[in-house]
N, C-alpha and C positions, 0 to 999 in steps of 0.2 A: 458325367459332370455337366450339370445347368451351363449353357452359358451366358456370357456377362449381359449381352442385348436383353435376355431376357426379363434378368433382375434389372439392369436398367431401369425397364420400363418398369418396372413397379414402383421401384425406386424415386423415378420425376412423375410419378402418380402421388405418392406419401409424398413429395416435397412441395409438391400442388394445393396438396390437401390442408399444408403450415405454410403454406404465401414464398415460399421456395426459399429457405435457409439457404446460404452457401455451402454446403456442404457437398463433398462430392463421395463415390461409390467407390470400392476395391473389394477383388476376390482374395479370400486369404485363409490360411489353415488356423481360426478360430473358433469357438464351439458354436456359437450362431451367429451374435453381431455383437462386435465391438467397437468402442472409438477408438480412433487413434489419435494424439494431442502433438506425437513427438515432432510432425514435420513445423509447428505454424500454420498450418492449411489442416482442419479438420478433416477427418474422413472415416465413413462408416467401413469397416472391413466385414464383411461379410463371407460364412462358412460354405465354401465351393459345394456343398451336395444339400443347402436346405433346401432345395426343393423336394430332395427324397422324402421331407419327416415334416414339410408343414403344405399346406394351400398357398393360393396366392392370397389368399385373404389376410392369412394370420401371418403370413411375412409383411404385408403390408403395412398389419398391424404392430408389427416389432419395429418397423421401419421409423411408423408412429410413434412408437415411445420415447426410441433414440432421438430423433426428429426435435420433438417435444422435449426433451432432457433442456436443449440448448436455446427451445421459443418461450418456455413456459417459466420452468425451473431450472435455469439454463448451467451448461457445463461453465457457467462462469466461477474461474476460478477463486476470485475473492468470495464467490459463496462458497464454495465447497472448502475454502480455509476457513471461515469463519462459523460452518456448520459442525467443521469434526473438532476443531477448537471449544464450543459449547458443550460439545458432546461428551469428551473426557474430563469435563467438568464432574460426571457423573460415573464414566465408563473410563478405566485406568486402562482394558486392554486396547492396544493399538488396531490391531484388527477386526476383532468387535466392534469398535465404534466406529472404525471405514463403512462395515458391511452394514450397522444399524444407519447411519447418512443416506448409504446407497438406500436401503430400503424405504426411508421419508421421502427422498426423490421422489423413487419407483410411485409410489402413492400420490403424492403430487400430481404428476404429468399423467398417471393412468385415469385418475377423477377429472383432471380436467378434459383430457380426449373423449370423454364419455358425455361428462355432464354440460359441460362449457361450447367444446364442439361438434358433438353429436357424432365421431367417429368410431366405428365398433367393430373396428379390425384388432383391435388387442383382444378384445371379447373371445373372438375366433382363437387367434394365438394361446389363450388360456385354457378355453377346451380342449384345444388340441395336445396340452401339456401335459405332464402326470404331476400330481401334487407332490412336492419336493421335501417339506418338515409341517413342523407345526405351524411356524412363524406362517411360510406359504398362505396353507391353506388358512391361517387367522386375516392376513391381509386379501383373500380371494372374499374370506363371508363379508369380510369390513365392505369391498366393492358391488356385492352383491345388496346389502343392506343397504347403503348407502345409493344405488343406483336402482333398484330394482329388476337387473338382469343379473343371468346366468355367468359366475363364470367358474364354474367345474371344482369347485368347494365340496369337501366331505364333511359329515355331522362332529361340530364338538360338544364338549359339558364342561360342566366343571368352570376351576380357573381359567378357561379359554373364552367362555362364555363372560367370563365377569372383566376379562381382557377387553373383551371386543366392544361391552356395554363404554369401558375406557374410552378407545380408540373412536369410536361415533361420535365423541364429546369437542375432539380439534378441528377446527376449521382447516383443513386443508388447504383449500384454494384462496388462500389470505396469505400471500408472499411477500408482505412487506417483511422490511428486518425485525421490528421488535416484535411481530406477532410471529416470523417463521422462528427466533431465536426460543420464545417461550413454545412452541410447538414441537419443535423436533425434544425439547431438555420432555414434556410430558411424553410424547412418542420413548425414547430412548428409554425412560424410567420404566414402562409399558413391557415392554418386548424384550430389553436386555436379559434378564433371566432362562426366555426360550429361544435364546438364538444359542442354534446347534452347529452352525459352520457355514460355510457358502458353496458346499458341494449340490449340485442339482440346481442348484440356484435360477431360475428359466431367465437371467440378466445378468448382463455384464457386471463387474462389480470394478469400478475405480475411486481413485484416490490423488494425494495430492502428487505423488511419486510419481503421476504418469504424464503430469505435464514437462515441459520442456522448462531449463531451471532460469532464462530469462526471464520465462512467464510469472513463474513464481517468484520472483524479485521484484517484476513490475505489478504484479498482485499485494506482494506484502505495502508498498509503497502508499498505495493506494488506501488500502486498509490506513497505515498510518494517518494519512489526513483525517481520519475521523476518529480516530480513537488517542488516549489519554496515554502517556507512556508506561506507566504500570499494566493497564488491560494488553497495552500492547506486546509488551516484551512477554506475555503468556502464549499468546496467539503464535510469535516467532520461535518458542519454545516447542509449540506442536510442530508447525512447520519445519524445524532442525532438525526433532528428532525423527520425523518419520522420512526426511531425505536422509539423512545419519541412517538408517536401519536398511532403508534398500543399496546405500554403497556400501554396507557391511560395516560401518565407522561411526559407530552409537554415539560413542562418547567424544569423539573430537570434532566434528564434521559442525559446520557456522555457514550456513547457505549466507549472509551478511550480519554483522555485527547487528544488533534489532536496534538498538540507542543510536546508533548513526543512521540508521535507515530512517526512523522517526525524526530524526530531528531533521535529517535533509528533505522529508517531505515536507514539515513545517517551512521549511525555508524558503522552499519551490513555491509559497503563497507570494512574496517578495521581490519585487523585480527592485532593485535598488544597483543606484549609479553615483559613485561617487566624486568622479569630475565632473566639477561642474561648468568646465569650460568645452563640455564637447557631450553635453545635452539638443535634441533639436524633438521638435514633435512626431509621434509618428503612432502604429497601433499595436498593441503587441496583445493576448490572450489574456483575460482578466479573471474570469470563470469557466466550470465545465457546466454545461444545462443541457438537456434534452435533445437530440437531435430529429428533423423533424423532416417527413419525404419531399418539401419542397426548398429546405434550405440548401445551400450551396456545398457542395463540395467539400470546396477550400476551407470550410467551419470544421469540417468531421476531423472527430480526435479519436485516430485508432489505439490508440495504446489504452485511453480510457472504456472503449466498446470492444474489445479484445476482439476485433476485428470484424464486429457485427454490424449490419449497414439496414439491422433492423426501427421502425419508430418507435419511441420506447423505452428500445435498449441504448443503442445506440448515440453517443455522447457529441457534443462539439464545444468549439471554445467559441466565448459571447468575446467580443475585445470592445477594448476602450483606446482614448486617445491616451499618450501616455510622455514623460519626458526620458528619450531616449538619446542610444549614441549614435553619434552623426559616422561618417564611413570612413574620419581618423582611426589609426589603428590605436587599439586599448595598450592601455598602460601596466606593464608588470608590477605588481604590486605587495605590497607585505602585511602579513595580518600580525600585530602582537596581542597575545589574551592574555589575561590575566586569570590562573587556574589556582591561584591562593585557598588558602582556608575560609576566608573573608568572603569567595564568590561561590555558589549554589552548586553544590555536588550534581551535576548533571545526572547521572547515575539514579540519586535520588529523589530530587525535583527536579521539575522545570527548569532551567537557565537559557534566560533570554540574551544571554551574551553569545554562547553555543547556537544559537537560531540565529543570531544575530552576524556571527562570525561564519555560519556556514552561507547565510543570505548572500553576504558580499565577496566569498569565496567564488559562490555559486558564479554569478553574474560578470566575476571579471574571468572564471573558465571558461564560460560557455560564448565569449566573445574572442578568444582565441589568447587571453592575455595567461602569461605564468602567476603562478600566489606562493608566497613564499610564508615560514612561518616558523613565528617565536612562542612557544607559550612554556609561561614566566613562573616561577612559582619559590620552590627552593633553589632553583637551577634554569639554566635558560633551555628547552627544547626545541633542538633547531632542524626544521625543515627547507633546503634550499629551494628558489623561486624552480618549479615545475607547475606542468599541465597535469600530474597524474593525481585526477580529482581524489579515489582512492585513498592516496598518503598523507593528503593537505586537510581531509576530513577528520581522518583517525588523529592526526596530531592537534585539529582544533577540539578534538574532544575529549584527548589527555586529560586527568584531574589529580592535579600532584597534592593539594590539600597542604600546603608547607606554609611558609611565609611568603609575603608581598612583598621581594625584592625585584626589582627590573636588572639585571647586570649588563652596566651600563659601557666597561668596556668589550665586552662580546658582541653587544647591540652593536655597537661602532665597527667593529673588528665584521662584522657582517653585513654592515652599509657599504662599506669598504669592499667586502668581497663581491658583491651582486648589485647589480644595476639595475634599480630601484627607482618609479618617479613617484609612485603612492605608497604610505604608512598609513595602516589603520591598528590603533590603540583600542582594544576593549578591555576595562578595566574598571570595578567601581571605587577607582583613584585614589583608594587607600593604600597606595606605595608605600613603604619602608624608609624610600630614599627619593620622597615627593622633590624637595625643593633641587638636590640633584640633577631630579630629572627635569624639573623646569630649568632649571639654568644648560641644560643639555641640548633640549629644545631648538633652541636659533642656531645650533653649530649645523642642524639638518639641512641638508638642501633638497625639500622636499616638501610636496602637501601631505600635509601630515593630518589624517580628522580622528580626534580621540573622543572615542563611543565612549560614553558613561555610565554604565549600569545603575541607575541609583537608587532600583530596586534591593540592590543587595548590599547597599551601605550601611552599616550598622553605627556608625558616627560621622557626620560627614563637616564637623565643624574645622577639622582640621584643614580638609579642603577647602574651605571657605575662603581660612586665614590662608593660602598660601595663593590661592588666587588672584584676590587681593592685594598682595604682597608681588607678584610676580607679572599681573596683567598686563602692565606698560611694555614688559620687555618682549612677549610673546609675540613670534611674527606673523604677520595677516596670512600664512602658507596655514596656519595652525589653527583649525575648530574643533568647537564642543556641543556634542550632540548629546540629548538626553535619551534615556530610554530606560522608563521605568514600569513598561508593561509590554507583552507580546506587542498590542496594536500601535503602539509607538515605534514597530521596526519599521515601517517603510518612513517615517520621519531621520532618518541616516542619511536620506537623498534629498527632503525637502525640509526636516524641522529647523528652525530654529537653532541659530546656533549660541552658548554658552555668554560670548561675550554680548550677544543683543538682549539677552535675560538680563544678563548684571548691568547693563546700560540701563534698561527701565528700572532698575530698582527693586526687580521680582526676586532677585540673588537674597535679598534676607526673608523670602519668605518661604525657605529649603528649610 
């Protein structure tokens, strides 16, 4: 058996040769080299006797590919979710489309070691290999043509040929999203018919299964910020079922709810405070941008660079000045929604009350305060003031579809039981039992800010007249916030409130 100094040294050679990834080295009983995801800390496991069956060259250059997997076309795993996601667009088996991924990879990172950086240790690696299928030797002629060296390709005809004419047509070394999206679905179309299995395979072959299931939660999250909820809950669907398939638990198994995941990452856009007596200035994170080798430190956002400390890759948070909380302790607080028929099946659209109501969830957990929760509908669903973000999400996202009644002795009956200084109402104020609850109002002792959806009002003259009707009684503890689009949520914390609209006179122009 080789030993480890050995490969070592080849090893901070190949790490030299890619500006030195963090990656570290391990000997281990694998067929040549493979990643390992499971600790947090990457690492190449490497087969205790290749030095029997290859040169230093062509290990070197396997070290390259690996190496390369995570500089180029990197084992990041929001791409590797979002490539085999594409790909069952087209390819329904699960294993098939893993090993077609692996193989756009492989392709990837070998054209650019060649062409981009001039390294021609995979080259050697290749010679040294026996041709393993068809597929193989189709992507060895593709490298061969495409580069004009050798790498140990036998002759085809036929459909291989009129394959290969295909395959010369993608741009490869073009990794942005929309061009690697439309590149692997051509790829895939290409090659799916002559893939024979992944036996012989001269590469590791992984998947989304072999990361660690934090990772894959803070991957899908991330996805979420940029995608629409329909695309997304597909995407959560690949990702379910092939964690479902390796615990053996196809059909039950919810690595997280995909509708709460999306919505709490929209939420995460939000920093919203709603005392406003215990605001002071200060910086908090505003965006993720670029990270850059002379910025500081204290900018770098590892969860966004899945621990990459490359430039590039590499993510930090840009902050602004912002109105925060001062070092009072936060106030436990109660969210009441309104999940009527009258407000946006979350499920099916958008509902900015649900982004809205997890915003200010978010912000009074994450300062250490309990959120309690009502949501209202045929029936009151009652969650007691807790910290376990978890339970306070799933019940702001209930959708009872009933009637818009508030039940107003339980509401009471639960002021009563929990000690409460903040009430937040999200509702678009088409109550059952409006005037009720305005005369309910002043018995609170409490700031009470009732969020207004009035994108989902479908008559809102009622509320008009009872506004009207009720304004003088209303106590200054009590506001009205509007919110009739997503980018009207951070106005929760600083919009305008209801009674200074109907003061100007703007109230009749709803």
């Amino acid at each position: 058996m080789v030993g480890i100094n050995i490969l070592e040294d080849i090893f901070q050679r190949a790490r030299k040769d890619l500006f030195y990834p963090p990656i570290r080295l391990n000997l281990a009983d694998v067929s040549s080299v493979q990643m390992d995801f499971s600790s947090g800390k990457y690492t190449i496991l490497v087969n205790k006797e290749i030095k029997e069956f290859y040169s230093d060259n062509a290990i070197q250059g396997l070290l390259h590919h690996e190496l390369n997997h995570w500089v180029k076309h990197p084992y990041d795993l929001k791409t590797v979710i979002l490539e085999t996601s594409w790909i069952e667009e087209i390819e329904e088996d699960e294993i098939k489309a893993s090993f077609i991924r692996n193989l756009y990879d492989d392709v990837v990172v070998t054209l650019d070691l060649v062409i981009n950086r001039g390294l021609d240790g995979i080259i050697h690696f290749y010679s040294e290999s026996s041709v393993s299928s068809n597929v193989d030797n189709l992507l060895r002629r593709l490298f061969e043509d495409l580069t004009g060296l050798r790498f140990g390709s036998m002759e085809i005809d036929g459909e291989l040929i009129e394959k290969l004419e295909e395959l010369k047509k993608i741009d490869y070394l073009d990794v942005s999203r929309v061009r690697v999206r439309r590149n692997i679905l051509q790829f895939a179309r290409i090659v799916k018919d002559i893939i024979e299995g992944v036996e012989g395979y001269p590469f590791p072959v992984s998947g989304v299964i072999d990361f660690p299931r934090e990772e894959i939660k803070a991957a899908l999250t991330d996805i979420a910020k940029e995608m629409e909820l329909v695309e997304f809950k597909k995407v959560s669907r690949v990702v379910e079922r092939w964690v479902g398939v390796a615990e053996g638990n196809k059909s039950d198994y919810e690595i997280e709810k995909p509708d709460i995941n999306w919505y709490l990452s929209r939420a995460r856009k939000y920093t919203i405070y709603i005392n406003p007596l215990m605001r002071k200035g200060s910086l908090y994170p505003d965006e993720i941008k670029d990270f850059e080798i002379d910025d500081s430190i204290d900018t770098y956002s590892p969860v966004d660079s899945y621990g990459k400390i490359i430039p590039g890759i590499a993510k930090k948070f840009s902050f602004r000045e912002f109105e925060g909380f001062s070092d009072e302790p936060v106030p436990d607080a109660l969210i009441v929604i309104d999940s009527s028929g009258s407000m946006r099946n979350p499920d099916k659209e958008v509902s900015y009350a649900v982004i809205g109501a997890f915003a200010v969830a978010r912000n009074y957990i994450e300062n250490g305060a309990k959120v309690g929760v009502i949501n209202f509908s045929g029936r009151n669903i009652e969650l007691k003031p807790t910290k376990n973000a978890e339970k306070i999400y799933e019940t702001l996202k209930i959708y009872q579809g009933l009637g818009t009644t508030l039940h107003l002795d339980d509401f009471e009956r639960y002021l009563l039981e929990s000690r409460i200084d903040d009430c937040i109402l999200i509702s678009d104020t088409g109550l059952d039992n409006l005037d009720e609850f305005l005369n309910f109002l002043p018995k609170i002792k409490m700031r009470i800010t009732v969020i207004w959806i009035k994108s989902d009002v479908k008559d809102y003259e009622q509320f008009k007249q009872s506004y009207k009707a009720f304004k003088d009684r209303l106590p200054s503890s009590v506001t009205f916030i509007e919110v009739e689009k997503e980018e009207d949520i951070p106005g929760i914390a600083v919009g305008r409130t209801f009674s200074e609209v109907y003061s100007s006179g703007e109230v009749e122009n709803f």
